[in-house]
py3Dmol code that shows the C-alpha trace and the ligand (Angstrom):
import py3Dmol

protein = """\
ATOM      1  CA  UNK A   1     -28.792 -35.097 -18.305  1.00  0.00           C
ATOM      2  CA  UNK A   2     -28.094 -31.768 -19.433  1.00  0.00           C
ATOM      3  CA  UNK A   3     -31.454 -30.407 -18.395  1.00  0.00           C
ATOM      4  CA  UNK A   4     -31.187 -31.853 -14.531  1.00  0.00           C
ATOM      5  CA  UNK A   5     -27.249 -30.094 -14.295  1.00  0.00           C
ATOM      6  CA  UNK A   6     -28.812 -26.907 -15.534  1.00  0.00           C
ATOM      7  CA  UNK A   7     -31.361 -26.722 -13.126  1.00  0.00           C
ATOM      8  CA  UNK A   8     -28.239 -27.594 -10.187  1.00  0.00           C
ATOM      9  CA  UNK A   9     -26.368 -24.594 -11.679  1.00  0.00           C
ATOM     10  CA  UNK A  10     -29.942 -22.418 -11.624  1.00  0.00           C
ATOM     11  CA  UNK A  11     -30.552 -23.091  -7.924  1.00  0.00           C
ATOM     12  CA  UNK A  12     -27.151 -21.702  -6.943  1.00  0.00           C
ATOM     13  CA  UNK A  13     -26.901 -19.026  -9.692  1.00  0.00           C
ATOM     14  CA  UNK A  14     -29.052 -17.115 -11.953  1.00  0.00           C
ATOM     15  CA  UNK A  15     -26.187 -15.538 -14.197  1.00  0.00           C
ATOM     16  CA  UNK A  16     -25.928 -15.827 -17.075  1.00  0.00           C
ATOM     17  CA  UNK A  17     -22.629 -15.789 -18.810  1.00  0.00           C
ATOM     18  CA  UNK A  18     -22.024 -14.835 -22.384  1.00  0.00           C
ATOM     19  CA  UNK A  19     -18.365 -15.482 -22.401  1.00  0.00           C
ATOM     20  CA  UNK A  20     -17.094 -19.386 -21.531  1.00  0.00           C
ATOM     21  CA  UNK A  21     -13.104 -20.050 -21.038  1.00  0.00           C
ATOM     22  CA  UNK A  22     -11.139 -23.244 -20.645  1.00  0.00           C
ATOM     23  CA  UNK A  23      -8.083 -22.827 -18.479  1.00  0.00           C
ATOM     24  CA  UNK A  24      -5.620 -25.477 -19.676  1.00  0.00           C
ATOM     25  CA  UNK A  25      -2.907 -27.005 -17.448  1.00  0.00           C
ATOM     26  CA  UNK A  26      -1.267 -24.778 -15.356  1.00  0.00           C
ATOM     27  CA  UNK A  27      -3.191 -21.955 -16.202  1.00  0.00           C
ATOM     28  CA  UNK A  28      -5.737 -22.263 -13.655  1.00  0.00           C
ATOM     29  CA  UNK A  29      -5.386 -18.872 -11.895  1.00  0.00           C
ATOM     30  CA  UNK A  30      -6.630 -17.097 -13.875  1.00  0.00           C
ATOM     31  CA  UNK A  31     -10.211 -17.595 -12.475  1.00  0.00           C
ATOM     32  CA  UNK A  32      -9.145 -17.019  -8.998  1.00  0.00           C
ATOM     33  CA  UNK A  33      -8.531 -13.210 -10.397  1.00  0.00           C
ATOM     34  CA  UNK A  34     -11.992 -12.546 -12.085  1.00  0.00           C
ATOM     35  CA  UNK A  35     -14.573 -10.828  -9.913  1.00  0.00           C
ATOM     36  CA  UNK A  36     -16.282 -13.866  -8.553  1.00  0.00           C
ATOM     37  CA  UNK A  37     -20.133 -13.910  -8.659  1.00  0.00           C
ATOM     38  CA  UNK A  38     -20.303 -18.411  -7.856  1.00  0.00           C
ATOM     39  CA  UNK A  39     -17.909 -21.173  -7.808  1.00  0.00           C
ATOM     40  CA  UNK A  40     -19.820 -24.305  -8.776  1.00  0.00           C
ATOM     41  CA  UNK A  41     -17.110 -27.814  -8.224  1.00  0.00           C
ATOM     42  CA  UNK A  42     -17.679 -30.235 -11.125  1.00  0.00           C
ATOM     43  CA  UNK A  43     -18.151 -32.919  -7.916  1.00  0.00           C
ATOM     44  CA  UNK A  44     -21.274 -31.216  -6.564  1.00  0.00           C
ATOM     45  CA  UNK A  45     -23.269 -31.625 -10.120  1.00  0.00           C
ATOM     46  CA  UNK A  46     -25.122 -34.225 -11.216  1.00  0.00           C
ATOM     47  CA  UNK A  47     -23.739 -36.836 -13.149  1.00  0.00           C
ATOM     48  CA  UNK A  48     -20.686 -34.537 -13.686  1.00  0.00           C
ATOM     49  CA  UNK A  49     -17.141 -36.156 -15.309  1.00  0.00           C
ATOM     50  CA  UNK A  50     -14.873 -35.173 -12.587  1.00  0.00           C
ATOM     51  CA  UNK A  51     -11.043 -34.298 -13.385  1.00  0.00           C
ATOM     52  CA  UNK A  52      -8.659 -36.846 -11.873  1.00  0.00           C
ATOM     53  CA  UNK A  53      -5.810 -34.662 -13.617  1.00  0.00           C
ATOM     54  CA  UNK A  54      -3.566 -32.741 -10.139  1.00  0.00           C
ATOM     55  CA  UNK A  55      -3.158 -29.870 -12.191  1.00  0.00           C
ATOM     56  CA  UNK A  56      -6.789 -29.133 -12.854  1.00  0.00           C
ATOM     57  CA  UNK A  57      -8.651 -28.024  -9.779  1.00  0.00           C
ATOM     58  CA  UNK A  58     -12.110 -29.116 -11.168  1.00  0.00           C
ATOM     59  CA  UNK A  59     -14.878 -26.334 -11.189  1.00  0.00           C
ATOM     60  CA  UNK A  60     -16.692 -23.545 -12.990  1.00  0.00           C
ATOM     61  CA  UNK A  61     -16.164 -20.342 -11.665  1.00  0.00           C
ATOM     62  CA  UNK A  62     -18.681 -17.584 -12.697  1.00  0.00           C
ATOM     63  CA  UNK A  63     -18.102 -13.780 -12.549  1.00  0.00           C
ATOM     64  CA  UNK A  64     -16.974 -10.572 -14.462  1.00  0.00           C
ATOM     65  CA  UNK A  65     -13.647  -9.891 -16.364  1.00  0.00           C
ATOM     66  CA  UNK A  66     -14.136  -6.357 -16.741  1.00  0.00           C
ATOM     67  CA  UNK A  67     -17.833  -5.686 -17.549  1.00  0.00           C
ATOM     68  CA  UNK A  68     -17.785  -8.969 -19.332  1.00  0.00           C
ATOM     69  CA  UNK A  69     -19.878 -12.220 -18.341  1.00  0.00           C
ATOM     70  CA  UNK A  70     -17.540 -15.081 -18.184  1.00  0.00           C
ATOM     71  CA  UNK A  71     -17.730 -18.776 -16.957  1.00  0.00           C
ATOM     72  CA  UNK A  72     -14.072 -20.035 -16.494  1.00  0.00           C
ATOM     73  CA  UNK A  73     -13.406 -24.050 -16.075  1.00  0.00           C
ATOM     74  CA  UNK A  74     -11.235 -24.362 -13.997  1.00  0.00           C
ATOM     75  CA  UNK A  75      -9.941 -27.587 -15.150  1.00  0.00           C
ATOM     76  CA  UNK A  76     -11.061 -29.751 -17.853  1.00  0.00           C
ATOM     77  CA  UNK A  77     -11.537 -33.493 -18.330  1.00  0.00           C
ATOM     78  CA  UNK A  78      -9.449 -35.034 -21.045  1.00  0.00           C
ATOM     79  CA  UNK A  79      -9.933 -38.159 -23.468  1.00  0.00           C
ATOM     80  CA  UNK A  80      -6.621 -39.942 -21.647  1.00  0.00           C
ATOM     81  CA  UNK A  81      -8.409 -39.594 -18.535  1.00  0.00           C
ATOM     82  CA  UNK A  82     -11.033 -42.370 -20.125  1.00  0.00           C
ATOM     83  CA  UNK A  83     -14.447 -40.502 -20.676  1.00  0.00           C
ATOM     84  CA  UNK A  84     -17.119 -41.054 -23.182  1.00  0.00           C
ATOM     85  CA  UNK A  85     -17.748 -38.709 -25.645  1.00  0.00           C
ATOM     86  CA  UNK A  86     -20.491 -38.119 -24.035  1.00  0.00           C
ATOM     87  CA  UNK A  87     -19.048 -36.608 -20.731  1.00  0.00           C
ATOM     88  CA  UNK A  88     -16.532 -35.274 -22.994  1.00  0.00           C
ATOM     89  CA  UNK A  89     -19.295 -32.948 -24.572  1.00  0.00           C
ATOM     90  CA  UNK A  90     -20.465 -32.438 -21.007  1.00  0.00           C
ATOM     91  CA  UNK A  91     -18.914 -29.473 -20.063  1.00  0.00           C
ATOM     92  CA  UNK A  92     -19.040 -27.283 -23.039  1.00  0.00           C
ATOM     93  CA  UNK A  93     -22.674 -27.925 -23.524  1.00  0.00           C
ATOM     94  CA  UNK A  94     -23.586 -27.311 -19.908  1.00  0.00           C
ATOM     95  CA  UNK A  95     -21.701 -23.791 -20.556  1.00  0.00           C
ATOM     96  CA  UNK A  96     -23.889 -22.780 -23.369  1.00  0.00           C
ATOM     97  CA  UNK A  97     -27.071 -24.400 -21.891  1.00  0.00           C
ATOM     98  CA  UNK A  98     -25.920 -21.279 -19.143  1.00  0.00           C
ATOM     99  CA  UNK A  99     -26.217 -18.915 -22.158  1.00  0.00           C
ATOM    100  CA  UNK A 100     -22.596 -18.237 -23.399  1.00  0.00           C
ATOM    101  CA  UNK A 101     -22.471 -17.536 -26.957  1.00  0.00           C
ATOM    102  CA  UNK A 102     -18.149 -17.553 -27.189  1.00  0.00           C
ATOM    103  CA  UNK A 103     -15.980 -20.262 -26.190  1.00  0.00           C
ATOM    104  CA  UNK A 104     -12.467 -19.517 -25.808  1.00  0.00           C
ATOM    105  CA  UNK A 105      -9.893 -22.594 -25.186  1.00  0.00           C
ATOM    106  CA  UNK A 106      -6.344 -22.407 -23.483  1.00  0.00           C
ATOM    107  CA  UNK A 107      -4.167 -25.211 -23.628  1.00  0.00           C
ATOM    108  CA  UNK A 108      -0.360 -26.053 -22.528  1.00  0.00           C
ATOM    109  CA  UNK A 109       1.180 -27.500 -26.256  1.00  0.00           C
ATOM    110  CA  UNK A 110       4.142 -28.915 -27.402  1.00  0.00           C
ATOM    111  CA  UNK A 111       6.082 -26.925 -30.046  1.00  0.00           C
ATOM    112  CA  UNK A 112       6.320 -28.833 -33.451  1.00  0.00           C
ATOM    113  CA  UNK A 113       7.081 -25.566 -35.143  1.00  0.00           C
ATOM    114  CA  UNK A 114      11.067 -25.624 -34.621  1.00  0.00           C
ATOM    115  CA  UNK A 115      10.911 -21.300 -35.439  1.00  0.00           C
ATOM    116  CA  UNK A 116       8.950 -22.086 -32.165  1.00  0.00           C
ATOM    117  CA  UNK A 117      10.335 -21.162 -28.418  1.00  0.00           C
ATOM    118  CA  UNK A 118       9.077 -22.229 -24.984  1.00  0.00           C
ATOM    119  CA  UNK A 119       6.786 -19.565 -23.593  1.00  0.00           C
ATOM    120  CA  UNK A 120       5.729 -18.707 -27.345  1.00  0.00           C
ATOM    121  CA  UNK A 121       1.659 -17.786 -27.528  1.00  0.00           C
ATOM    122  CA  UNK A 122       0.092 -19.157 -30.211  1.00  0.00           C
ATOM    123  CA  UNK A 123      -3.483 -18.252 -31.986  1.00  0.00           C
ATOM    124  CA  UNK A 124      -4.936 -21.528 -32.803  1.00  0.00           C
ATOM    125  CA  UNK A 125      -6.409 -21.066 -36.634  1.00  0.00           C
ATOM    126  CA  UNK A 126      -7.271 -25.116 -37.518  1.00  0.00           C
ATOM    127  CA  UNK A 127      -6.525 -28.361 -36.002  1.00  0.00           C
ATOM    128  CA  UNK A 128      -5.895 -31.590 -37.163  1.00  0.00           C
ATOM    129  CA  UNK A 129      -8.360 -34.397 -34.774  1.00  0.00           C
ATOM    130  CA  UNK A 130      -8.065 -37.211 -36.858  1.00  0.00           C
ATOM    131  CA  UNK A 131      -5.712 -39.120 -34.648  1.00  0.00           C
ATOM    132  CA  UNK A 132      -8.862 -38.721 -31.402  1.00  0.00           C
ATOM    133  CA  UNK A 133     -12.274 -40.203 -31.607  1.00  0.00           C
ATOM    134  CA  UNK A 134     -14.665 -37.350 -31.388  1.00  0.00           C
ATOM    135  CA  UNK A 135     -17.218 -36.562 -28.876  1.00  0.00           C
ATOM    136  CA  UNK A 136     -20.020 -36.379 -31.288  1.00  0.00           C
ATOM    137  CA  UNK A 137     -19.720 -40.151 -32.254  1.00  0.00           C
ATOM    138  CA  UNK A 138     -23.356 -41.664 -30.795  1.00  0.00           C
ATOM    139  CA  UNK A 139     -27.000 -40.845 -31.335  1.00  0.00           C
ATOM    140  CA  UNK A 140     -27.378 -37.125 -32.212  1.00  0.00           C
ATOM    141  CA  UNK A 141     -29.371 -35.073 -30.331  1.00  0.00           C
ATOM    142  CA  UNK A 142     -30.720 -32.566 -32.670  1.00  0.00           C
ATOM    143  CA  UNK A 143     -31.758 -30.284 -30.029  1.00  0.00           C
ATOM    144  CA  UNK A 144     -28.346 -29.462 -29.343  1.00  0.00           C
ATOM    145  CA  UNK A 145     -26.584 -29.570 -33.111  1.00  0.00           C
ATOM    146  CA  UNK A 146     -26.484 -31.350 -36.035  1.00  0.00           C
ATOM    147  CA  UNK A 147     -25.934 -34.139 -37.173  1.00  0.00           C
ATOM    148  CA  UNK A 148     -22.993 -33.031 -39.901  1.00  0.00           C
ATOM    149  CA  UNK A 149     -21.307 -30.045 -38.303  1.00  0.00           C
ATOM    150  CA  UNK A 150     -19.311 -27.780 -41.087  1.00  0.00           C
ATOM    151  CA  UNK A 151     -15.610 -27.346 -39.874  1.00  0.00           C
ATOM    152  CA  UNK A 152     -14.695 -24.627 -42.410  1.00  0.00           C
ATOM    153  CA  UNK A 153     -14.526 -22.085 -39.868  1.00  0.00           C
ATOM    154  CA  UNK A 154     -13.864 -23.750 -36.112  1.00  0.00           C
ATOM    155  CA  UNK A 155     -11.897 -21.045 -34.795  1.00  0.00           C
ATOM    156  CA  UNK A 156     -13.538 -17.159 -35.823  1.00  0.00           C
ATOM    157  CA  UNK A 157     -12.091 -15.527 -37.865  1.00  0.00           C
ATOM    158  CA  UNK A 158     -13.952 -12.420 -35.778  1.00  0.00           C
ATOM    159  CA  UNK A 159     -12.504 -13.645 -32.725  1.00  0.00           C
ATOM    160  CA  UNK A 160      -9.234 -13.880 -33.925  1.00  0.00           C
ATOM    161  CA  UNK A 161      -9.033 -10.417 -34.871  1.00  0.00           C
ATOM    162  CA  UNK A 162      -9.885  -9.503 -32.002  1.00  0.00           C
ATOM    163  CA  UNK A 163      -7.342 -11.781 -30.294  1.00  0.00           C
ATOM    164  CA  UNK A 164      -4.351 -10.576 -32.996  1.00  0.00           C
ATOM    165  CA  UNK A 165      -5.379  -6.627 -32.581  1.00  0.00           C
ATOM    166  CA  UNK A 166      -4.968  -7.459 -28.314  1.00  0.00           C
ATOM    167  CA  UNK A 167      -1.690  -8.935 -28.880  1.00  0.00           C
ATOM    168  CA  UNK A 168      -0.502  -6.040 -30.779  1.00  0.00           C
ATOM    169  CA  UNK A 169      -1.976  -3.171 -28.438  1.00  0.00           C
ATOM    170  CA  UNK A 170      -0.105  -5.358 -25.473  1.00  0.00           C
ATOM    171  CA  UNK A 171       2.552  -5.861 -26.823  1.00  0.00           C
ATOM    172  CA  UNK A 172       2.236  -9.281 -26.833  1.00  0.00           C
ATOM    173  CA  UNK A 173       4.193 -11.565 -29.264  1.00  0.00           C
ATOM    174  CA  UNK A 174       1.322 -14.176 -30.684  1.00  0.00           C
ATOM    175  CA  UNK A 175       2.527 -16.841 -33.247  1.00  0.00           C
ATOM    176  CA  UNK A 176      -0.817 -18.708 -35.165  1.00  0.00           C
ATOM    177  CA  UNK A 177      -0.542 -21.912 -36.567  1.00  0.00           C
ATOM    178  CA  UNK A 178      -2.038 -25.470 -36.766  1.00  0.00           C
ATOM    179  CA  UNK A 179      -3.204 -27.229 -33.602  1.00  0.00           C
ATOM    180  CA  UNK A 180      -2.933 -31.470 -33.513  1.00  0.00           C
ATOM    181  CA  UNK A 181      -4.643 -33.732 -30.973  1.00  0.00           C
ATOM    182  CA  UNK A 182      -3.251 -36.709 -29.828  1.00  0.00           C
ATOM    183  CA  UNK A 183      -4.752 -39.407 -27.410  1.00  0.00           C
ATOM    184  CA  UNK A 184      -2.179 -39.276 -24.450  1.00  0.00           C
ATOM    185  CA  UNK A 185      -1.811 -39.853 -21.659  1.00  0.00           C
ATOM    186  CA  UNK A 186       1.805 -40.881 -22.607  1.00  0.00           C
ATOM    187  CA  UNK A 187       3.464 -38.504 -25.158  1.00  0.00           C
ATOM    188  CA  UNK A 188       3.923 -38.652 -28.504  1.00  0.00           C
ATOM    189  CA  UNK A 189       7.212 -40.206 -30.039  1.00  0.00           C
ATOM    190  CA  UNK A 190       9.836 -38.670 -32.269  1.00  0.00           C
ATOM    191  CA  UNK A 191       8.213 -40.271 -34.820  1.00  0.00           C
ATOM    192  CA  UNK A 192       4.747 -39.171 -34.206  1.00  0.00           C
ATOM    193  CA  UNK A 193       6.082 -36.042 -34.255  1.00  0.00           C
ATOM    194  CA  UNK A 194       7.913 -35.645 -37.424  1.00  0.00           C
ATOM    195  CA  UNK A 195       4.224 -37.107 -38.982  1.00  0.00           C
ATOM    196  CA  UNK A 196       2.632 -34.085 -37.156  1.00  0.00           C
ATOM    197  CA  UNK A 197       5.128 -32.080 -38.753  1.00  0.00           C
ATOM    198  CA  UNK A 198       4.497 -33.338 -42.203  1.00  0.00           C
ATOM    199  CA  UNK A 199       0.938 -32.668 -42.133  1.00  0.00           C
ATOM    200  CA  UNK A 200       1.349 -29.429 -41.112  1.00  0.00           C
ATOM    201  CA  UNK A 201       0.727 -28.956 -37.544  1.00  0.00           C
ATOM    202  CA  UNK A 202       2.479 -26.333 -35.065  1.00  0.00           C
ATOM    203  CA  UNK A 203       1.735 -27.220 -31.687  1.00  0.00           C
ATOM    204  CA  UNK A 204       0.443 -30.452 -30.452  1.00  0.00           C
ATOM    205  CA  UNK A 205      -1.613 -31.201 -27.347  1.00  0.00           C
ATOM    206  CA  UNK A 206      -4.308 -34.078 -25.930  1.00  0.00           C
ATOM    207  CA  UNK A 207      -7.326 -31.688 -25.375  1.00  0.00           C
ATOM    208  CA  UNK A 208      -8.421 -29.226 -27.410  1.00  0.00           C
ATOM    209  CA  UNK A 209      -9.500 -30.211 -31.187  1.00  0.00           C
ATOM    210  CA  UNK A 210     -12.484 -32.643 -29.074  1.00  0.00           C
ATOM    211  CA  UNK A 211     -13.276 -29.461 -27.179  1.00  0.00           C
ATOM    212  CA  UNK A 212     -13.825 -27.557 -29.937  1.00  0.00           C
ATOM    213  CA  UNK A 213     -15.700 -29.429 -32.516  1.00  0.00           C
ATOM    214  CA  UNK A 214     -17.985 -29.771 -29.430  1.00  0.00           C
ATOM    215  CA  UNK A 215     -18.249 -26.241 -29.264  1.00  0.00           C
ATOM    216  CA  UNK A 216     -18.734 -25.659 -32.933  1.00  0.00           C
ATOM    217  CA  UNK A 217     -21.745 -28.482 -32.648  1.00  0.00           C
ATOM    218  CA  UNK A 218     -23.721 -26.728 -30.171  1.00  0.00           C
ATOM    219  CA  UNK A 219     -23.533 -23.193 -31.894  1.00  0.00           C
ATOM    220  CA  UNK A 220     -20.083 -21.458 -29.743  1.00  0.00           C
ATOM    221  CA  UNK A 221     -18.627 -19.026 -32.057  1.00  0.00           C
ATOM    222  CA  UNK A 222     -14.989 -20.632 -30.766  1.00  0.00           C
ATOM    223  CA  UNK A 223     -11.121 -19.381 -30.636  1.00  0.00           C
ATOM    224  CA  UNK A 224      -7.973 -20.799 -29.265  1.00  0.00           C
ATOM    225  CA  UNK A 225      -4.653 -20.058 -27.819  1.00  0.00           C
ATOM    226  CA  UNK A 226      -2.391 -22.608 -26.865  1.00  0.00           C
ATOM    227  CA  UNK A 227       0.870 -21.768 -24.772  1.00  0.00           C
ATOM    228  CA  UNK A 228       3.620 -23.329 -25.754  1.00  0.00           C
ATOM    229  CA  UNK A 229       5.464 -25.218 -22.765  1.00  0.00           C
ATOM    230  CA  UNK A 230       7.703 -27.368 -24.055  1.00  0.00           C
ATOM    231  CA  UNK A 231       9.568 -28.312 -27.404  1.00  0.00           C
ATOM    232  CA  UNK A 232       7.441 -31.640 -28.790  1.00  0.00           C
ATOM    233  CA  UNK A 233       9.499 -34.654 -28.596  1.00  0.00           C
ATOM    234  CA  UNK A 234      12.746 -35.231 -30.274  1.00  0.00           C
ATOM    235  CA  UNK A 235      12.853 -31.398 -31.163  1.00  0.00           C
ATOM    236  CA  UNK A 236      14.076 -30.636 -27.575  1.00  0.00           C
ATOM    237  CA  UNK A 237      16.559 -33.855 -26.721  1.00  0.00           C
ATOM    238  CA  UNK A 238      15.216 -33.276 -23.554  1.00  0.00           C
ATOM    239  CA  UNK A 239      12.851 -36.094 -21.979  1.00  0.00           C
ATOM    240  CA  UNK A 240       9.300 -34.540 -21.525  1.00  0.00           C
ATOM    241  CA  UNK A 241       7.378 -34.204 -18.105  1.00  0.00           C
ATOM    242  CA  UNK A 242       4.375 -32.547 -16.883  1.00  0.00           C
ATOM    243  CA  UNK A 243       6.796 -30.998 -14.257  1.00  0.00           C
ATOM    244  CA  UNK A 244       8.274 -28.815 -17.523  1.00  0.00           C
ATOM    245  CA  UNK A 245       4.810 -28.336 -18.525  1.00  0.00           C
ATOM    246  CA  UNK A 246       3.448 -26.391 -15.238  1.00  0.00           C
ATOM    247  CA  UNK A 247       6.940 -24.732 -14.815  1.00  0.00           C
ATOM    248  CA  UNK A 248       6.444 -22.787 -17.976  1.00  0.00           C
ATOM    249  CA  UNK A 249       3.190 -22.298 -17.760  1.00  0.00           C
ATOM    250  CA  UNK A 250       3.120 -20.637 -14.222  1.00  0.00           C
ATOM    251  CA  UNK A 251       6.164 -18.418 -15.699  1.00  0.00           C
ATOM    252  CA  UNK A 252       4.404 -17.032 -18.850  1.00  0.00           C
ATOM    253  CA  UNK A 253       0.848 -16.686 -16.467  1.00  0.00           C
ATOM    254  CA  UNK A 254       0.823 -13.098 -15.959  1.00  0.00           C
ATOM    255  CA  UNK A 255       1.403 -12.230 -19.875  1.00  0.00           C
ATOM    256  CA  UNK A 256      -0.724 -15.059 -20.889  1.00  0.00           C
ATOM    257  CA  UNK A 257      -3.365 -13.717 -18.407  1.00  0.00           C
ATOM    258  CA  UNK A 258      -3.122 -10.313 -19.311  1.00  0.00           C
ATOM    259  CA  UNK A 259      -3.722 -11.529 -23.232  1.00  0.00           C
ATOM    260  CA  UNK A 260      -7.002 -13.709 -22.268  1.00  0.00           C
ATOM    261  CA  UNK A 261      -8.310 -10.610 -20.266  1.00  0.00           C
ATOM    262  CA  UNK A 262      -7.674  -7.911 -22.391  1.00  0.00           C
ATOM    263  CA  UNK A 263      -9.174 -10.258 -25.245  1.00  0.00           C
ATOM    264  CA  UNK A 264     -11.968 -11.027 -23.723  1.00  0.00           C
ATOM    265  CA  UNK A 265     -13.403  -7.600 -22.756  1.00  0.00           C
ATOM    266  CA  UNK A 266     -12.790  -6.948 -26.777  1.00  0.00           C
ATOM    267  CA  UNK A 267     -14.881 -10.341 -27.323  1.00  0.00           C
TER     268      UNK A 267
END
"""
ligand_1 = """\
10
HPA
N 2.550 -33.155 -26.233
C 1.255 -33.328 -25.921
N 0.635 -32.561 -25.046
C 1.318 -31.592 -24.444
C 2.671 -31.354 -24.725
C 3.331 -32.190 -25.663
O 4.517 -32.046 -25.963
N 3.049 -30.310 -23.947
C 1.963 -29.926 -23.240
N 0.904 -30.692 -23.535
"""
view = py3Dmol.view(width=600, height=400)
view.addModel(protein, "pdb")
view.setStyle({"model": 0}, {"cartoon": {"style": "trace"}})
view.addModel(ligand_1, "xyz")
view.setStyle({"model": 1}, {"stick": {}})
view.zoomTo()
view.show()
């Protein structure tokens, strides 16, 4: 499957990128800054898992932050939204079959940290997946990983320099901490949260841990930053709604984009 997308991308592009970003929810402008070289839609590839998710527009867009190579998805798919892990793997693979070496995820979160504030950054440095199915589970294609992949170091510790050293020359403020997936769609309960707390998570989300073993499996040297756009539930009172979500996230934008760009030429 992978080979017959690849050759799709190849007839409309021949970059190559070295640099792959996810742009989580409400974050999605970012790409429509970079220095465009092709805009491929998820819809127009082969066998593609298309986002049903409003806030995720649904394509790659290919082009130059700086003098660096990036491929930007503009929109992922999500577990919730009822993929195989398969088509979950989909996307990142198809990014390094393009030849991108880094992966770099975004992601709106919940704050589970209470020292925590909305609009907080936060340097992913481990997750927590064991509440998601992965998207390794199936026949292994050993072409593409292995069978066993190590977990000691999912996020670079390289990268994250990198990402800390940006924050400070920006003046940035970038909290690090423990990312945990849950299934969604609905979110999690007061309960669930006060678990997630216990084991030691930060910031909780429904997209990123998959995303990133995938990454780790088929040889991305991988970092994270998740925004923080809402208190997790039963920390704020408040009920929780993808309205809050997008509202925060399209105030923090500029910053956040300023972090992911500066970061990225460094990369
Ligand atoms: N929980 C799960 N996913 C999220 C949240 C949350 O509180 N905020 C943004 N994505």
């Amino acid at each position: 499957m992978l080979k017959k997308q690849l050759e799709y991308i190849r007839k409309i592009t021949s970059f190559e990128p070295e640099i792959a970003i996810v742009l989580g929810s409400g974050l999605g402008e970012l790409a429509d800054e970079i220095k465009s070289e092709a805009v491929i839609n998820y819809a127009d590839i082969p066998d593609f898992p298309v986002s049903t998710v409003a806030s995720h527009k649904g394509r790659y867009v290919l082009g130059y932050i700086g003098d660096r190579k990036v491929v930007i998805m503009q929109g992922r798919i999500h577990l919730y939204e009822g993929y195989s892990g398969e088509e979950l793997a989909t996307p990142i693979r198809l990014m390094r079959k393009m030849g991108a070496g880094v992966l770099l995820l975004t992601n709106a979160a919940g704050g589970v940290n209470k020292g925590f504030k909305v609009g907080d950054f936060m340097l992913i440095n481990d997750h927590i997946s064991s509440f998601v199915p992965s998207a390794l589970i199936g026949k292994n294609d050993d072409s593409i990983g292995t069978r066993f992949p190590d977990m000691t170091n999912v996020y670079s510790p390289r990268l994250n320099d990198i990402i800390r050293d940006t924050a400070v020359d920006e003046g940035i403020a970038l909290r690090e901490g423990v990312y945990i997936q849950f299934r969604g769609p609905c979110f999690e309960t007061k309960a669930e949260i006060r678990m997630a707390s216990l084991l030691g998570a930060d910031a909780v989300g429904m997209s990123t841990a998959i995303d990133a073993q995938t990454g780790v499996h088929c040889g991305f040297e991988v970092c994270g930053i998740s925004l923080i756009t809402n208190m997790a539930c039963g920390i704020s009172e408040n009920p929780l709604s993808d309205a809050e979500v997008t509202e925060t996230a399209s105030k923090v934008a500029p910053t956040f984009k300023r972090l992911v760009k500066e970061a990225v030429k460094r990369f």
